[in-house]
C-alpha positions as CSV (number, residue, x, y, z in Angstrom):
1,X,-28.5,-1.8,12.1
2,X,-29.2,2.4,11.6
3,X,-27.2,3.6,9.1
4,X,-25.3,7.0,9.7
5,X,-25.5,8.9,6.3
6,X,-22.0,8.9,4.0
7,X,-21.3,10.8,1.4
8,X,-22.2,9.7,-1.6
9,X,-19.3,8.9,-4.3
10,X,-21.2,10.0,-6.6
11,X,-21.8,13.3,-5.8
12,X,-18.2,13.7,-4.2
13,X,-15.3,12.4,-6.6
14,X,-13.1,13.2,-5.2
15,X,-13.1,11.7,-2.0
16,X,-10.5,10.1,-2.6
17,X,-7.9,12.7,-2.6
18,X,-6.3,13.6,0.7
19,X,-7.9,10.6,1.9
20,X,-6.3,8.3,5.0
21,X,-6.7,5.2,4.1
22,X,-6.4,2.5,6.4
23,X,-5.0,-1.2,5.5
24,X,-6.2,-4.2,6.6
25,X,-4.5,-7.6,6.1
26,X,-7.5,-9.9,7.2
27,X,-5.3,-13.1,8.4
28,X,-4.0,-11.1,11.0
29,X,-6.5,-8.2,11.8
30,X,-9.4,-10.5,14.4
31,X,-10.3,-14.0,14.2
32,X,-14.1,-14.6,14.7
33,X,-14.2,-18.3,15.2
34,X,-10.8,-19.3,17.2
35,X,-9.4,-21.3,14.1
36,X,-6.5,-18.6,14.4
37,X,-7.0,-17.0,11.0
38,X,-8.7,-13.5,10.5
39,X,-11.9,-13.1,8.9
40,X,-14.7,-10.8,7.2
41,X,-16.9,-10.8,10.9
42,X,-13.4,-10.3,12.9
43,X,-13.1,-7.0,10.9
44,X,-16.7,-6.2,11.3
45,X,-16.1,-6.6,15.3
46,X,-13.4,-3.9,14.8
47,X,-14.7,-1.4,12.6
48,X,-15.8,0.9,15.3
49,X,-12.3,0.6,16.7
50,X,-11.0,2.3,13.2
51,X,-13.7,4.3,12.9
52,X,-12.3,6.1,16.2
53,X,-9.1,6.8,14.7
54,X,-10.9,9.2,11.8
55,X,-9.7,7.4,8.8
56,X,-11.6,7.9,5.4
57,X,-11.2,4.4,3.8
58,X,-9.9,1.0,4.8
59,X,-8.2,-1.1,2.0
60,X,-8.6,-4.6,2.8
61,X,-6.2,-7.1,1.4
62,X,-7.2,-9.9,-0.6
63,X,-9.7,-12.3,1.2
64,X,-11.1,-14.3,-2.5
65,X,-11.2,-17.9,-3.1
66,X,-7.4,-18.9,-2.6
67,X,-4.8,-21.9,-2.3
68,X,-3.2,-19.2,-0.5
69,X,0.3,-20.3,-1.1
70,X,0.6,-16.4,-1.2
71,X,-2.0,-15.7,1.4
72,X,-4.5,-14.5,-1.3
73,X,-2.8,-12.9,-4.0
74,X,-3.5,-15.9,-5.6
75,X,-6.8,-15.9,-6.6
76,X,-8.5,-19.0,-7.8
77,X,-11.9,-16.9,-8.0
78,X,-12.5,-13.6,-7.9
79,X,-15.7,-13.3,-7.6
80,X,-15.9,-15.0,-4.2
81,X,-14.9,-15.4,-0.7
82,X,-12.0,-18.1,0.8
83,X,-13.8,-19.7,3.6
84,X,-11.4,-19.2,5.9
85,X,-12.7,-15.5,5.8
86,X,-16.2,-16.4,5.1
87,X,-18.6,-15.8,3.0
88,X,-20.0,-12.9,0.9
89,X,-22.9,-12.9,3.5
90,X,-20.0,-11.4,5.7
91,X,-18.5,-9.6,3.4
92,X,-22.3,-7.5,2.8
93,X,-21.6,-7.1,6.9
94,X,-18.4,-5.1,5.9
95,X,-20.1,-2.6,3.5
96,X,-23.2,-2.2,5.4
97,X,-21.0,-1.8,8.9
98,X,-18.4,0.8,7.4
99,X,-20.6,2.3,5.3
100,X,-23.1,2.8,8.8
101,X,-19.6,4.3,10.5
102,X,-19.0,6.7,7.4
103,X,-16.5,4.5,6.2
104,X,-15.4,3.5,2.3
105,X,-14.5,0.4,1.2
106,X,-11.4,-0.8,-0.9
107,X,-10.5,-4.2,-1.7
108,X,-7.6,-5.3,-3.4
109,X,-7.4,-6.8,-6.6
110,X,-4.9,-8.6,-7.6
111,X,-5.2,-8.5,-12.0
112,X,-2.1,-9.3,-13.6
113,X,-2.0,-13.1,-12.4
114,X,-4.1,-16.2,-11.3
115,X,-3.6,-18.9,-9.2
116,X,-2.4,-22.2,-11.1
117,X,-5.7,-23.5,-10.3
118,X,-7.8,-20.8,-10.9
119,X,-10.3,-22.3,-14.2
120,X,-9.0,-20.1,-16.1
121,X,-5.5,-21.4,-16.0
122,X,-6.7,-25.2,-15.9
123,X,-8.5,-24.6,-19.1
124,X,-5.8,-22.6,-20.7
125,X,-2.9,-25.3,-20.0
126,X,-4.8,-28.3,-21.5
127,X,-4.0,-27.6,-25.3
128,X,-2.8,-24.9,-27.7
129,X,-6.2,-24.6,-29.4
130,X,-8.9,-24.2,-26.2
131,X,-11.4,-21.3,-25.7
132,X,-8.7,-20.0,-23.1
133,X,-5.5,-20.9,-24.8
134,X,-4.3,-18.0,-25.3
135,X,-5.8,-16.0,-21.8
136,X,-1.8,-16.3,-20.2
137,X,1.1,-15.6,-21.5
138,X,2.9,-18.6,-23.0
139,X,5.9,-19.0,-25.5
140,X,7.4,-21.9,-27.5
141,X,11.5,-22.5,-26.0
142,X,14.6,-21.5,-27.2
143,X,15.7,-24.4,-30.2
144,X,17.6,-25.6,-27.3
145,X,14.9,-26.1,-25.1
146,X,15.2,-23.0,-22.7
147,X,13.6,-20.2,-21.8
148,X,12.1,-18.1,-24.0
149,X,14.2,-14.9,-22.8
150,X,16.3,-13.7,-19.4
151,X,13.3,-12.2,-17.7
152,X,13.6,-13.1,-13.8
153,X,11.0,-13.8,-11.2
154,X,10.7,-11.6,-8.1
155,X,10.7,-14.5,-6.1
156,X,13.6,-15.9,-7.4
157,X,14.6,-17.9,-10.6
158,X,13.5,-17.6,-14.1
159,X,9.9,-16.3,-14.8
160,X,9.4,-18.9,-16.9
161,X,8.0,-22.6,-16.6
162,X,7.9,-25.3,-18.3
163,X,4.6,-27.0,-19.3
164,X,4.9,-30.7,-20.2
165,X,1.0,-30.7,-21.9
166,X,1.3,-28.0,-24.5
167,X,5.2,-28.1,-24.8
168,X,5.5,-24.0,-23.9
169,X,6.5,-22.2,-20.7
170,X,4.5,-19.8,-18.8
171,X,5.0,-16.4,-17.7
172,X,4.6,-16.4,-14.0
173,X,6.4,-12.7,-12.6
174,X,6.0,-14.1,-8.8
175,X,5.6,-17.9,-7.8
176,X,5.1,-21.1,-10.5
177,X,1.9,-20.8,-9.3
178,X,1.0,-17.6,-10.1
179,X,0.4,-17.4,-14.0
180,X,0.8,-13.9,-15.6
181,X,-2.5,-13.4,-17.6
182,X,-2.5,-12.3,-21.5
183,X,-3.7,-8.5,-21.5
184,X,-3.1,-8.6,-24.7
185,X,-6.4,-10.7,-25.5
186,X,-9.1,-8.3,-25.0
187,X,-11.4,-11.0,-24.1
188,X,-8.7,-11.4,-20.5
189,X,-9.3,-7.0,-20.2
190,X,-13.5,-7.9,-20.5
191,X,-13.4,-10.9,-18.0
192,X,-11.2,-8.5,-15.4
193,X,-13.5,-5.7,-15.7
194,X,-16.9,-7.8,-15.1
195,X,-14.9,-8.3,-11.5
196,X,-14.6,-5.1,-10.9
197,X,-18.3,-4.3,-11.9
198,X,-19.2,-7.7,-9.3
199,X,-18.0,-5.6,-6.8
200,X,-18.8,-2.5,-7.6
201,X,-22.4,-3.8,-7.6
202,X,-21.6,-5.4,-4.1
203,X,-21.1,-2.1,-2.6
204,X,-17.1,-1.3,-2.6
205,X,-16.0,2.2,-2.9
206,X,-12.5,1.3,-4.8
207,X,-9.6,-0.6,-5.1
208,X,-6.5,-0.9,-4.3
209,X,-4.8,-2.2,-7.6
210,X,-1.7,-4.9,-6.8
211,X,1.4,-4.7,-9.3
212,X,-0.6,-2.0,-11.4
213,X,2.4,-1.8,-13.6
214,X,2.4,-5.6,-14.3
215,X,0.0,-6.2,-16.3
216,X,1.6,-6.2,-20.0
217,X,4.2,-8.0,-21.2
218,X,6.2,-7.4,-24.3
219,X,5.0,-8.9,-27.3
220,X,8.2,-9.3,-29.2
221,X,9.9,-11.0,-25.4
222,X,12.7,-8.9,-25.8
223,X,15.7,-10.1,-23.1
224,X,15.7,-7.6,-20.6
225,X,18.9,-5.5,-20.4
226,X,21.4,-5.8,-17.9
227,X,21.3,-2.7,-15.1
228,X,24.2,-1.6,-14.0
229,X,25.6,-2.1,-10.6
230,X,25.6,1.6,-9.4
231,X,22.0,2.1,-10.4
232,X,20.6,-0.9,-8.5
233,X,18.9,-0.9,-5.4
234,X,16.7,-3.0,-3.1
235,X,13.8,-0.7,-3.0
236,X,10.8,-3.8,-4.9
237,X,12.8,-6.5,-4.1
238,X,15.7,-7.7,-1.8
239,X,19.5,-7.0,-2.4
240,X,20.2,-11.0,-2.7
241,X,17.6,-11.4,-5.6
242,X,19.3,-11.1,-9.0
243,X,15.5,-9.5,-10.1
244,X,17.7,-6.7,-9.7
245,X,20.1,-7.0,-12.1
246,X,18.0,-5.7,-14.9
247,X,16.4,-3.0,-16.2
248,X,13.2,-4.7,-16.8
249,X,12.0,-2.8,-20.1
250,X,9.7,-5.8,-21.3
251,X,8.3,-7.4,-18.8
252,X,6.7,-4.6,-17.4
253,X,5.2,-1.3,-17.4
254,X,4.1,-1.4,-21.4
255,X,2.5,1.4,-22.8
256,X,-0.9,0.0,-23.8
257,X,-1.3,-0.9,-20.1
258,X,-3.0,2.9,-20.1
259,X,-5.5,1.6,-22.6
260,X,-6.6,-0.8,-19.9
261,X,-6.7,1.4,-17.3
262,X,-8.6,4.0,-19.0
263,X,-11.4,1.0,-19.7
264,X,-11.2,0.4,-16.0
265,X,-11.9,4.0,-15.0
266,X,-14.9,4.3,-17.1
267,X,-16.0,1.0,-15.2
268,X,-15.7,2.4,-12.0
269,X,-16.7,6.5,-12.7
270,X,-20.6,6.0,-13.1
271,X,-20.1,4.8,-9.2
272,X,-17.6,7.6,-7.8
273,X,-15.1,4.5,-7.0
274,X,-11.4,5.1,-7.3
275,X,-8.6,3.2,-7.0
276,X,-4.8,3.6,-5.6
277,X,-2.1,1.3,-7.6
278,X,1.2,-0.2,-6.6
279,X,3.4,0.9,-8.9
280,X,6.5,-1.8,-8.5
281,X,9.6,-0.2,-10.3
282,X,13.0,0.2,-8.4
283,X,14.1,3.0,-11.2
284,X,11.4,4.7,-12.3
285,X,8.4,4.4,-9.9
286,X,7.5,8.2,-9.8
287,X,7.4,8.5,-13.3
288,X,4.9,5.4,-13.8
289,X,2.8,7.4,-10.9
290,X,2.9,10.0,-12.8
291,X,1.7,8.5,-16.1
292,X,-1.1,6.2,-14.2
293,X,-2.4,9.2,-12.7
294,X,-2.5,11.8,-14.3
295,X,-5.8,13.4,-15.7
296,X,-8.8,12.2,-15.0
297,X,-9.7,8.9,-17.2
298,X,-6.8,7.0,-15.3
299,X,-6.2,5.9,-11.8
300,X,-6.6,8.6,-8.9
301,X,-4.0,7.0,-7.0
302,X,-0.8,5.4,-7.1
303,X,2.2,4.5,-5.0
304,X,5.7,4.0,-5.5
305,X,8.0,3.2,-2.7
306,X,9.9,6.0,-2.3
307,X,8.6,6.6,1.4
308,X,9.0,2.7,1.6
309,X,12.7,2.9,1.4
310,X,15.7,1.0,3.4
311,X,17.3,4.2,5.2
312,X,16.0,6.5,7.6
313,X,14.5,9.6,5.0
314,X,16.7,12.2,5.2
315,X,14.8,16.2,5.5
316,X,17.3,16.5,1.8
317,X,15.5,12.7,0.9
318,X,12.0,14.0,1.8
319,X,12.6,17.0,-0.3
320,X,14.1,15.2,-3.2
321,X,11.2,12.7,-4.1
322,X,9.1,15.5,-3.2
323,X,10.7,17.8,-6.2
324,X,10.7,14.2,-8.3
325,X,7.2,14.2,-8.1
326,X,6.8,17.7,-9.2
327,X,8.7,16.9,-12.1
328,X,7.3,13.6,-13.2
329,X,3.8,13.6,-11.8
330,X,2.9,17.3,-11.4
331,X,-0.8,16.6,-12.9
332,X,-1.1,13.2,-10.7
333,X,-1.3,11.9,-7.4
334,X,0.6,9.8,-4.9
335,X,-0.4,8.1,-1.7
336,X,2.3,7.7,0.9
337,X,2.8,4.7,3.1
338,X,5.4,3.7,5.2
339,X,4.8,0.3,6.3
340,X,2.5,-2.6,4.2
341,X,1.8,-6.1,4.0
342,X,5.2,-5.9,1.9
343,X,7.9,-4.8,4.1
344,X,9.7,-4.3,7.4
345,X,8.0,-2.0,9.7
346,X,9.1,1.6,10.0
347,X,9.3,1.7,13.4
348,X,12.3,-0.7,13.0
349,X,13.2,0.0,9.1
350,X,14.5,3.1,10.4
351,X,15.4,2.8,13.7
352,X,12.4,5.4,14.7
353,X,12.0,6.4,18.7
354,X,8.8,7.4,19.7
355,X,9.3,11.0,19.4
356,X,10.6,10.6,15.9
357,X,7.5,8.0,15.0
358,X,5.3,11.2,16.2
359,X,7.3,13.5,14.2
360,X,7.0,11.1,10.9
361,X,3.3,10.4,11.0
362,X,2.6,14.4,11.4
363,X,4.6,15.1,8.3
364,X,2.8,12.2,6.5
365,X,0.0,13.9,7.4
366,X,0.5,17.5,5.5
367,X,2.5,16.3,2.6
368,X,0.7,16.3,-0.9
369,X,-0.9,13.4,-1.8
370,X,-3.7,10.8,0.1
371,X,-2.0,8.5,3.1
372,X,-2.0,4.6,3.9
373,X,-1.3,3.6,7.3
374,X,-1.1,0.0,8.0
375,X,-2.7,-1.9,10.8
376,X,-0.4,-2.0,13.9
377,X,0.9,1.4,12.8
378,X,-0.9,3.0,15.2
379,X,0.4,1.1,17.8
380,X,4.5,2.0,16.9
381,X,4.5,-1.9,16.4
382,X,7.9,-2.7,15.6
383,X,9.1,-5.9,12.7
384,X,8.3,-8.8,14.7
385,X,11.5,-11.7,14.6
386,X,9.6,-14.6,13.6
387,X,11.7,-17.9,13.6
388,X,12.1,-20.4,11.1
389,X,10.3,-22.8,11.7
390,X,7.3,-20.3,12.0
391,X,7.9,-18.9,8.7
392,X,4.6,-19.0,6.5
393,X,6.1,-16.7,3.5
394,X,7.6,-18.6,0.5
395,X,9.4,-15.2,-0.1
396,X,11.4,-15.5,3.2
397,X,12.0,-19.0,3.3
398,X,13.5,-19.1,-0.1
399,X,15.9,-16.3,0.3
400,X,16.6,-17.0,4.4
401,X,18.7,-15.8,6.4
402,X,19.6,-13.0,4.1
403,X,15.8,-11.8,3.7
404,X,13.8,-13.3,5.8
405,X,10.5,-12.5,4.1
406,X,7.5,-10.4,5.4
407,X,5.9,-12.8,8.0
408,X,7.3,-10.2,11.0
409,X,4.8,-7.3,9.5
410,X,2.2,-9.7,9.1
411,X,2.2,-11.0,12.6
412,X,-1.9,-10.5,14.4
413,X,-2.6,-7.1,15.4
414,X,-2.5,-6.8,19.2
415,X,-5.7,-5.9,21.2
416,X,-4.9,-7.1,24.8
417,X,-1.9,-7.0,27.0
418,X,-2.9,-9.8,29.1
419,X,-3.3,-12.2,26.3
420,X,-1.1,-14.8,25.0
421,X,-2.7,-13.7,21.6
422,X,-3.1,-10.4,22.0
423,X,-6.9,-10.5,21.8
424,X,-6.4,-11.8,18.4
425,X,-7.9,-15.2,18.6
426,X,-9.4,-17.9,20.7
427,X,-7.2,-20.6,19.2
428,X,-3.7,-21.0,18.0
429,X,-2.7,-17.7,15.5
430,X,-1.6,-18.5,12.2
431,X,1.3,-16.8,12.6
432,X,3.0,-16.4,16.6
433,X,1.9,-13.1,18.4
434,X,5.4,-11.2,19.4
435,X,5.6,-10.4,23.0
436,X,7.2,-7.5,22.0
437,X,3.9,-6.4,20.5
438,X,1.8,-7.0,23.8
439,X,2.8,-4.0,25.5
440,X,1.8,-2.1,23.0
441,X,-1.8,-3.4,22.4
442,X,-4.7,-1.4,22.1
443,X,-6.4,-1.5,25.5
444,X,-2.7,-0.3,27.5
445,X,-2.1,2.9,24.8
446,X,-6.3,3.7,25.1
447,X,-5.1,4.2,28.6
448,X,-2.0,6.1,28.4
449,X,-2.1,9.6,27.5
450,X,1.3,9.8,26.0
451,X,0.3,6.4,23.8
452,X,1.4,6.5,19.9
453,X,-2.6,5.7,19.2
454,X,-3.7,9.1,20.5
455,X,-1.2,11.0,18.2
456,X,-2.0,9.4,15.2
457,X,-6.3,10.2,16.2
458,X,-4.8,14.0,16.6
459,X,-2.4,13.9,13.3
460,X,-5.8,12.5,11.0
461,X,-8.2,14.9,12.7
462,X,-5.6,17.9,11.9
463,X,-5.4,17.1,8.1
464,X,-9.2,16.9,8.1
465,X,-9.7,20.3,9.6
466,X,-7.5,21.7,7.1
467,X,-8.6,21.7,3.2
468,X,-5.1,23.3,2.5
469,X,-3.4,19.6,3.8
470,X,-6.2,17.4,2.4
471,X,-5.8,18.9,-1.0
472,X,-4.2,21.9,-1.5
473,X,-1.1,23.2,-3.9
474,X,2.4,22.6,-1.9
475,X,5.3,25.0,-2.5
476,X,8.7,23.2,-3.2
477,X,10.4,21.5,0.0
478,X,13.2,24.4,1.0
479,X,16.0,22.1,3.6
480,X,17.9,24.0,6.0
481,X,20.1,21.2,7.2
482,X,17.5,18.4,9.0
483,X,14.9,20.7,9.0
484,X,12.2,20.5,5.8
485,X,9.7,22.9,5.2
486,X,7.1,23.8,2.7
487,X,3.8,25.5,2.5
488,X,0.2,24.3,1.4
489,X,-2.4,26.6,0.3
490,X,-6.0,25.9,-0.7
491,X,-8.4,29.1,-1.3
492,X,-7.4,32.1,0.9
493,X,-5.9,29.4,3.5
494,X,-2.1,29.2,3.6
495,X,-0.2,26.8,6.0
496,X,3.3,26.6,6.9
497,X,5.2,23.3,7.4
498,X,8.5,22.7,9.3
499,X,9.4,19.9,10.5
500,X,13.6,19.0,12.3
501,X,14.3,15.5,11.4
502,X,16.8,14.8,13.7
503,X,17.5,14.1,17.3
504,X,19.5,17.3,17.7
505,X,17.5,20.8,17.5
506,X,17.9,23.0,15.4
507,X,17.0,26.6,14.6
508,X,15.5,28.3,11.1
509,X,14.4,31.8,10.5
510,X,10.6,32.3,11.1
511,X,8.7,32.8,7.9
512,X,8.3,36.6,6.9
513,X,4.5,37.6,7.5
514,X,2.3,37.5,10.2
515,X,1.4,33.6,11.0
516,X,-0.6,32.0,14.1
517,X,1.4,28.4,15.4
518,X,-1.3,25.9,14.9
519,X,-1.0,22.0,16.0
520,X,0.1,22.4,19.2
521,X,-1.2,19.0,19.8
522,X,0.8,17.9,17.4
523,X,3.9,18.9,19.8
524,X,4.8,22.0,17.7
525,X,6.7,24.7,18.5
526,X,5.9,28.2,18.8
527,X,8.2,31.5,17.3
528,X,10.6,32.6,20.1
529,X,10.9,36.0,20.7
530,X,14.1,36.8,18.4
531,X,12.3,35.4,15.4
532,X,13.7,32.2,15.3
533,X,12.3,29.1,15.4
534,X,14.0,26.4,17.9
535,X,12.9,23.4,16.6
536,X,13.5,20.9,19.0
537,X,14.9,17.0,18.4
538,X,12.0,15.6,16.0
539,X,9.3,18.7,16.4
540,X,7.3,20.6,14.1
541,X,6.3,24.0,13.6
542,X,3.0,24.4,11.5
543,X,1.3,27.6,11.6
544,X,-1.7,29.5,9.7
545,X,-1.1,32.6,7.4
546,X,-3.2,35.5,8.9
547,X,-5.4,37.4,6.1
């Protein structure tokens, strides 16, 4: 295979920011071998495919030795590949492939717990007094037996379980069978960072850092407190979970977690890597951004899920977590997402028509910060409606009907129209292909002028012709009812931002000076002749300073 040239991390650090970087969840991206799973070769197949759509990066989710009773973000080894993906033969194919397309790598690694059968853990649960012992976090009971404190798991129930050989519970913040590891024991922060440097060595570009804010615990196990009812919300973790009853001050986001990422940083720097971390906190996710990111011997990236919310974003929304950021995480950087492996897709989250999807991925496009877009995206997918009795997520099937788990964003990404499968697999798929989805498959929108696919090739190649939305300073977000604008500026470029989100139009005063409309393959609109600009139901109006 020629290899196109890429440019070296090394020599460009900061690739990273203003990046698109798109996300890969490999059960469900191609299946190689007809066993209906996704795998390492499937993505290989497809990376032309995503190299079409201009993207900088693809993170792929985890794909390392698993019981996979969370699909992978339980490892069991991390230096390693599940067979049901492959091997690390195919995994070389990845790097040399993307890196032959121009594309970098990120993979995602999942630190702050095992799986319950990872060595590690099988070591560490035999007896108080092994060489691992003391590499997750344990705790004698209560005097009466219980747990050692309130703190709550995010899948529901205590985060605590009992452990009849050494007579302690474990820490476990997701499933029983996730173990929380000790960060605390510096020999648990060495063992982490030899995986990073594995991979580094192998080839990746970065990571993509699950539950960065996870990783230490209190030492004291202080009870968490109680959070009041007017201050909760269901942004990390569904309403029905009583995870969201407390402000959870101890079991998360510690302050010597910093030490670990700086130790981290300096593992990755000597090869230009960087990472992006999801920052899970339903009060104060921007802050933690802020912290993780800012300077330059932390992380380069984080995300909260602001843009991840419930509701429809508001233009006054957009503008408020836009002035949050300013405030809390001035000196950082975010990366925006709407959809993930994690949560209902946007498309049907908030109700979006086409023209509004079009109107939402442009804006993502020119905000501050790098962007995530999430296989299927492309394609306007909408949440597929998986049934019951098809439901692979433990999430969703213990807290059905209420929630009913992330299985309908994780469906296989569609291909073909005329496919039972979508062009997804030779065999059975893992999880059921949603007719729904067929219809908008790759080959059909490839076709179609007017397909969602083609906008989101124009929005990427826009914020790559444009250093001033790749990285430059933004002004404040001004809101004139549903319309939000803002400027970015890098060197002598300016560039003006508005964007009406709503299905109504709606008119604001042209900016003073003398600008020239740009995007108009973007579907923007143009100055009229009185000096106002008529915004039309979900359209834009981007334009370039003239010097």
């Amino acid at each position: 295979m020629s290899k196109a040239p890429i440019v070296s991390n090394t020599q460009d650090k900061d690739w990273w920011r203003g990046a698109v970087i798109y996300q890969i969840y490999p059960r469900s991206y191609q299946d190689s071998n007809g066993d209906g799973i996704g795998d390492l070769l499937g993505i290989v197949q497809r990376l032309p495919y995503i190299a079409s759509l201009g993207v900088d990066a693809i993170w792929i989710s985890p794909f390392f030795t698993s019981p996979m009773k969370d699909f992978g973000y339980d490892v069991s080894d991390y230096c390693d590949v599940d067979p049901m993906f492959g091997s690390l033969a195919d995994f070389d194919a990845v790097i040399e492939t993307a890196h032959s397309l121009g594309i970098r790598v990120m993979i995602d690694l999942v630190l702050s717990h095992t799986s319950d059968v990872h060595p590690w853990f099988v070591e560490s649960r035999q007896s108080r007094d092994n060489d691992k012992a003391d590499w997750y976090v344990w705790s004698d009971p209560k005097p009466d037996g219980t747990a050692p404190n309130n703190w709550l798991s995010i899948f529901g129930g205590s985060a605590w379980q009992w452990d009849a050989r050494r007579e302690q519970y474990y820490l476990h913040n997701f499933l029983v069978s996730q173990p929380d590891l000790n960060f605390h024991n510096p020999k648990v922060q060495e063992a982490l960072l030899d995986v990073g440097r594995f991979w580094l060595n192998r080839g990746v570009d970065g990571f993509r850092l699950d539950t960065i804010n996870f990783y230490m615990h209190d030492e004291q196990l202080r009870d968490n407190p109680p959070l009041p009812k007017e201050m909760r919300n269901a942004t990390i973790a569904p309403s029905v979970n009583p995870y969201n009853h407390q402000e959870h001050l101890y079991d998360k986001n510690h302050p010597k977690n910093l030490d670990f990422l700086r130790k981290l940083r300096a593992v990755m720097e000597p090869f230009g890597a960087a990472a992006v971390g999801e920052v899970g906190d339903a009060q104060r996710g921007l802050e933690i951004m802020g912290q993780y990111t800012r300077g330059n011997d932390v992380m380069q990236m984080c995300y909260a899920f602001e843009l991840l919310s419930g509701a429809r974003p508001s233009a006054q929304y957009v503008a408020d977590v836009m002035s949050k950021v300013d405030e809390v995480a001035a000196d950082g950087w975010a990366c925006w997402a709407y959809s993930n492996h994690d949560v209902v897709r946007h498309v049907t989250r908030w109700g979006l028509t086409p023209a509004a999807s079009r109107l939402f991925t442009t804006m993502m496009m020119c905000l501050r910060g790098s962007v995530c877009i999430y296989q299927g995206e492309e394609l306007g997918l909408p949440e597929a409606d998986v049934a019951f009795e098809d439901l692979q997520d433990p999430y969703g099937i213990e807290f059905w009907p209420e929630f009913k788990g992330r299985d309908g964003c994780r469906t296989p990404m569609v291909w073909e129209q005329d496919n039972s499968s979508g062009g997804f697999t030779n065999g059975k798929p893992w999880l059921p292909v949603s007719s729904e989805h067929l219809g908008l498959s790759v080959e059909p929108q490839e076709k179609d002028p007017a397909g969602l696919i083609h906008h989101y090739r124009k929005a990427i190649a826009f914020r790559h012709a444009h250093e001033a939305l790749k990285s430059g300073a933004s002004t404040p977000l001004e809101v004139n009812g549903d319309i939000v604008s803002f400027t970015r500026s890098a060197g002598d470029t300016t560039i003006y931002c508005a964007f009406n989100m709503s299905d109504t139009p709606s008119d604001l005063a042209a900016p003073s000076g003398e600008w020239l409309p740009i995007g108009g393959e973007l579907g923007g609109a143009h100055v009229a002749p009185d000096g106002v600009l008529h915004l039309g139901p979900w359209q834009p109006y981007i334009a370039l300073k003239r010097t």
